[in-house]
MISERO-674411 format. One record per residue (C-alpha): residue in three letters; x, y, z negated. Coordinates in steps of 0.2 Angstrom, whole numbers, padded with zeros to 4 digits, always signed. Layout:
N
alaXYZ;...
END
This chain:
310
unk+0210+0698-0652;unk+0198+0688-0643;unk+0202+0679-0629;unk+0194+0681-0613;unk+0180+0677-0607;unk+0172+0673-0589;unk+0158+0683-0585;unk+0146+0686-0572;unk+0155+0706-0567;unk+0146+0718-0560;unk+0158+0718-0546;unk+0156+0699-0542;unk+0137+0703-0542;unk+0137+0718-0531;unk+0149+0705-0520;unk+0134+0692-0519;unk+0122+0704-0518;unk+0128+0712-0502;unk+0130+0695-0494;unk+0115+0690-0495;unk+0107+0706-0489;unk+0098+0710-0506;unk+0103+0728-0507;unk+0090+0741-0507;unk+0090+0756-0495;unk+0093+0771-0507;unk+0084+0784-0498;unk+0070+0772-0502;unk+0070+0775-0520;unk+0075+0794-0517;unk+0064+0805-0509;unk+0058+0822-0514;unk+0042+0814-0524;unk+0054+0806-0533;unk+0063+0821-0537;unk+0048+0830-0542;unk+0043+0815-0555;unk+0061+0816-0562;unk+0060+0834-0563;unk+0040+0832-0572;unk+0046+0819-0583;unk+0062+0831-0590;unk+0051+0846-0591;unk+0036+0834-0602;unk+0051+0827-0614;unk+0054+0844-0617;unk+0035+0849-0620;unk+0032+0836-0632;unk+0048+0839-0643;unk+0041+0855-0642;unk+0025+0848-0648;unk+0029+0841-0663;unk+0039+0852-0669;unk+0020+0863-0667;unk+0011+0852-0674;unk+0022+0841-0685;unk+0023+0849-0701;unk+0004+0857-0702;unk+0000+0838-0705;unk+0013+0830-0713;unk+0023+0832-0732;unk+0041+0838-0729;unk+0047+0821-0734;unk+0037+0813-0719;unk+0041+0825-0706;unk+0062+0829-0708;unk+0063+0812-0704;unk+0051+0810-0692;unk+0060+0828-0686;unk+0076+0818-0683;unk+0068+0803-0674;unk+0061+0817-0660;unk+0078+0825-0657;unk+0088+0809-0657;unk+0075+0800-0644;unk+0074+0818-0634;unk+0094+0819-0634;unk+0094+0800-0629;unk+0081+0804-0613;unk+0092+0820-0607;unk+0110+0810-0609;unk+0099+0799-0596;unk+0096+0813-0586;unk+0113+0818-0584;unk+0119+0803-0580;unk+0104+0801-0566;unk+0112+0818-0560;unk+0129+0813-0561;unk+0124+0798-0548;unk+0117+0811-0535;unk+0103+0804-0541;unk+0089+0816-0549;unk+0086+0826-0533;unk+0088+0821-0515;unk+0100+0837-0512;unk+0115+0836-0521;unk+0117+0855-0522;unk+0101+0855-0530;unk+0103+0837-0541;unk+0117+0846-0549;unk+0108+0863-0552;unk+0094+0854-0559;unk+0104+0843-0569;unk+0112+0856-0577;unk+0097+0868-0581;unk+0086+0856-0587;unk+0098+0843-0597;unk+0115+0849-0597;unk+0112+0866-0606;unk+0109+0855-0622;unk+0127+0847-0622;unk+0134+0863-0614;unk+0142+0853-0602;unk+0140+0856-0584;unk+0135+0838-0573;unk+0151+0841-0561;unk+0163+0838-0579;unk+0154+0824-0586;unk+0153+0816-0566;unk+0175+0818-0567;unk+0176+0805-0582;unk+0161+0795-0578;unk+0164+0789-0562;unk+0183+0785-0571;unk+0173+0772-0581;unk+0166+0766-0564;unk+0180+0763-0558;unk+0184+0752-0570;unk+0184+0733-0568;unk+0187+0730-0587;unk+0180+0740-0602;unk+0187+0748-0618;unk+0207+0751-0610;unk+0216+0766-0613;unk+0210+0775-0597;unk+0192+0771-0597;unk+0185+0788-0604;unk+0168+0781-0608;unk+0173+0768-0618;unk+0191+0769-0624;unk+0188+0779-0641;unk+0175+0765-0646;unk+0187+0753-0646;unk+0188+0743-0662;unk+0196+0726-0667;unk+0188+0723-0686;unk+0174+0725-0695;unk+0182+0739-0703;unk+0186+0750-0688;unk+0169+0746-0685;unk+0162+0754-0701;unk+0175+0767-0700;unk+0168+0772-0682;unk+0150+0773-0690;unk+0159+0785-0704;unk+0164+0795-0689;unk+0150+0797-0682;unk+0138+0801-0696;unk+0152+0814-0701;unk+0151+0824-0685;unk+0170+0819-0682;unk+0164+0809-0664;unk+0153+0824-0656;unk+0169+0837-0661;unk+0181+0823-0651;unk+0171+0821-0638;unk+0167+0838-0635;unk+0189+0842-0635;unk+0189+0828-0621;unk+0175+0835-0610;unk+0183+0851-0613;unk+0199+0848-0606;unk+0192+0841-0591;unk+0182+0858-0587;unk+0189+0868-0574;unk+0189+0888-0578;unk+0176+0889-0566;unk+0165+0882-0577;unk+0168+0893-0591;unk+0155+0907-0586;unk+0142+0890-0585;unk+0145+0887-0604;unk+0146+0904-0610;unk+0128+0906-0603;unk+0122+0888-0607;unk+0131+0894-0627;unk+0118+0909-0624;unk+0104+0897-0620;unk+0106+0890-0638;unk+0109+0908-0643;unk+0092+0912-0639;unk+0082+0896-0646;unk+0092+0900-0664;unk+0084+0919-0661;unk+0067+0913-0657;unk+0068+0901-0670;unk+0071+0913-0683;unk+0060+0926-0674;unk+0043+0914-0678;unk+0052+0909-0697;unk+0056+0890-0688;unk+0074+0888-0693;unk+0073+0871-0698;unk+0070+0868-0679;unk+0087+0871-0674;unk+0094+0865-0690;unk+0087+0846-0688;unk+0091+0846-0668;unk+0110+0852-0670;unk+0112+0840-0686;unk+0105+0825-0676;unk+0115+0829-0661;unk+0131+0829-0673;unk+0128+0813-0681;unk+0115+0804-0677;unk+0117+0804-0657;unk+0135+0799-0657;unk+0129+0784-0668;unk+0116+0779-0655;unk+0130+0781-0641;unk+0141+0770-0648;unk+0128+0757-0654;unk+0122+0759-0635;unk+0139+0754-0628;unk+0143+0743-0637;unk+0127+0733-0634;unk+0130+0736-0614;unk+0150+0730-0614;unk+0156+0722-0627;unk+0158+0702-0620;unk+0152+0688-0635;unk+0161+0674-0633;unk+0152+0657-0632;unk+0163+0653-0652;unk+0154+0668-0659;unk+0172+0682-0656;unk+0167+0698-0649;unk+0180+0704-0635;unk+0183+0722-0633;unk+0196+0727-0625;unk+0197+0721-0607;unk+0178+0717-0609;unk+0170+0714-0592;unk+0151+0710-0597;unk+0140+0727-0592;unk+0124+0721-0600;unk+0106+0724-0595;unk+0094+0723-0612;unk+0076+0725-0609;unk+0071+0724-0628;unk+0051+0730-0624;unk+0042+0746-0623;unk+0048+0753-0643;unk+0068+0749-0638;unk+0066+0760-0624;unk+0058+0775-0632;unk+0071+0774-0647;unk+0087+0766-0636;unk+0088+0764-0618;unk+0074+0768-0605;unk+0074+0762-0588;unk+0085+0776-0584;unk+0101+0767-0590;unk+0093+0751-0595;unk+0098+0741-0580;unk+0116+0742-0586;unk+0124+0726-0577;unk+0116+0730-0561;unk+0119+0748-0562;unk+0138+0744-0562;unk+0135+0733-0548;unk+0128+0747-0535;unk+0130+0764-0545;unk+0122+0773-0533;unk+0105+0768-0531;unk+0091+0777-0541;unk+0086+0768-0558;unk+0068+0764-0549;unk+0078+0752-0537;unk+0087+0742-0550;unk+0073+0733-0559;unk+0071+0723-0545;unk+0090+0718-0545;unk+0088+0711-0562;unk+0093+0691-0564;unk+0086+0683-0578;unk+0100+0670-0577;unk+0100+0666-0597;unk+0118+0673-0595;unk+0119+0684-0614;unk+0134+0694-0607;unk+0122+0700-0590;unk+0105+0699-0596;unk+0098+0701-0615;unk+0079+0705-0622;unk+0086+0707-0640;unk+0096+0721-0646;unk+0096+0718-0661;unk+0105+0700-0661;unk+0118+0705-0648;unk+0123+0722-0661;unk+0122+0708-0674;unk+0133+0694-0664;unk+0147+0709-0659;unk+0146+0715-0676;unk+0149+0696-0685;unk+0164+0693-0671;unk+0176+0704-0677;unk+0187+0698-0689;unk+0185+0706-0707;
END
């Protein structure tokens, strides 16, 4: 195991920040415009799914457009795990009664899981000071020490193994109450299947629920791994007890395919959880810190890759 490694915490940043009175005023960032332009945004990401799913294969050979097909679910399930995690911060509508609601009928349905559930294990993670330990729920299962657990995890994930896991641990955090939510949000996918079929467009259905199987838990896991995995200045990567949460701004094409701003500002989002994405890019401190602050992606997957031991 790696050995630890000081770090610039989010905890210790949220500290400074407060001293020197940097903090924004959250209302600032949450008014009911801003509501309506999260709302607008969700509704569009599902109108262009939509769209190419139209237009897609009237233009395109079956060889260009699966693929393609799978690229538009995983970036579409990517934007509305965003979106439930704005929501799970109170912070996709001004209201909370109506954040929730809205959270769940516009991006919830499509995991069938209700915002309240995923807020229980979320704000576990939160309260975290260290990352990938046996009660962190967001980041305990991706816990690996080799390269091998590594490739193993990928296995998982491409296997539909992850999603099933996941889906037990959400589970056993839902309340009764919840199960009338899932039962209609299950009909909600009921209906899309019969739709689908109605207009001869199986294949719709097909590639969204195969991408969500495999495709997304990959991305997740990829995703977490670039926002809390520490890399140690001799080239180890540390895991467990990690503190790093990391912010990557990797350019407009990462945050179609990876992270948008909704969850890009990742180590100042630790620092003050609830203030509205909008608030955190001015937060961000470009101190050439690689376990705070990153604009490559790619090389910091690479580096926590090549320090695990083989």
């Amino acid at each position: 195991m790696a050995r630890p490694v000081d770090v610039t915490s989010a905890r210790a940043t949220a500290v400074e920040g407060r001293r020197r009175g940097i903090v924004p005023d959250r209302a600032t960032y949450l008014r009911t415009r801003h509501g309506v332009l999260n709302v607008l945004h969700i509704l569009g990401e599902h109108a262009l799914l939509l769209a190419w799913f139209i237009v897609a294969p009237r233009f395109l050979p079956w060889f260009v457009y699966v693929p393609g097909s799978l690229l538009a679910c995983l970036i579409h399930q990517r934007a509305m795990s965003e979106w439930i995690h704005e929501g799970a911060h109170y912070n996709l509508w001004p209201t909370r009664r109506v954040n929730d609601v809205l959270t769940d009928v516009l991006a919830g349905v499509w995991f069938l899981m209700p915002v309240s559930v995923y807020r229980a294990t979320h704000f576990a993670h939160h309260a975290k000071a260290d990352f990938f330990v046996p009660d962190d729920p967001d980041t305990e299962f991706l816990d690996v020490e080799t390269r091998r657990d590594f490739q193993k995890g990928v296995l998982r994930d491409l296997c539909g193994l992850t999603i099933l896991r996941q889906f037990l641990r959400f589970d056993e955090k839902a309340p009764d109450k919840h199960l009338l939510w899932r039962g209609c949000a299950a009909l909600v996918h009921v209906g899309v299947i019969a739709v689908a079929w109605w207009f001869g467009r199986l294949d719709i259905p097909i590639l969204y629920y195969v991408t969500l199987a495999t495709l997304y838990p990959l991305l997740n896991r990829l995703r977490v791994y670039g926002q809390h995995v520490t890399l140690d200045p001799s080239g180890a990567s540390q895991f467990r007890d990690s503190a790093t949460s990391r912010t990557i701004d990797a350019g407009w094409l990462d945050r179609i395919l990876n992270t948008s701003p909704r969850l890009m500002y990742h180590h100042e989002h630790h620092a003050y959880p609830h203030l509205p994405y909008r608030a955190l890019r001015g937060l961000v401190d470009h101190d050439g810190d690689v376990n705070r602050y990153t604009r490559r992606r790619v090389l910091v997957l690479r580096a926590v890759y090549r320090g695990l031991p083989h």
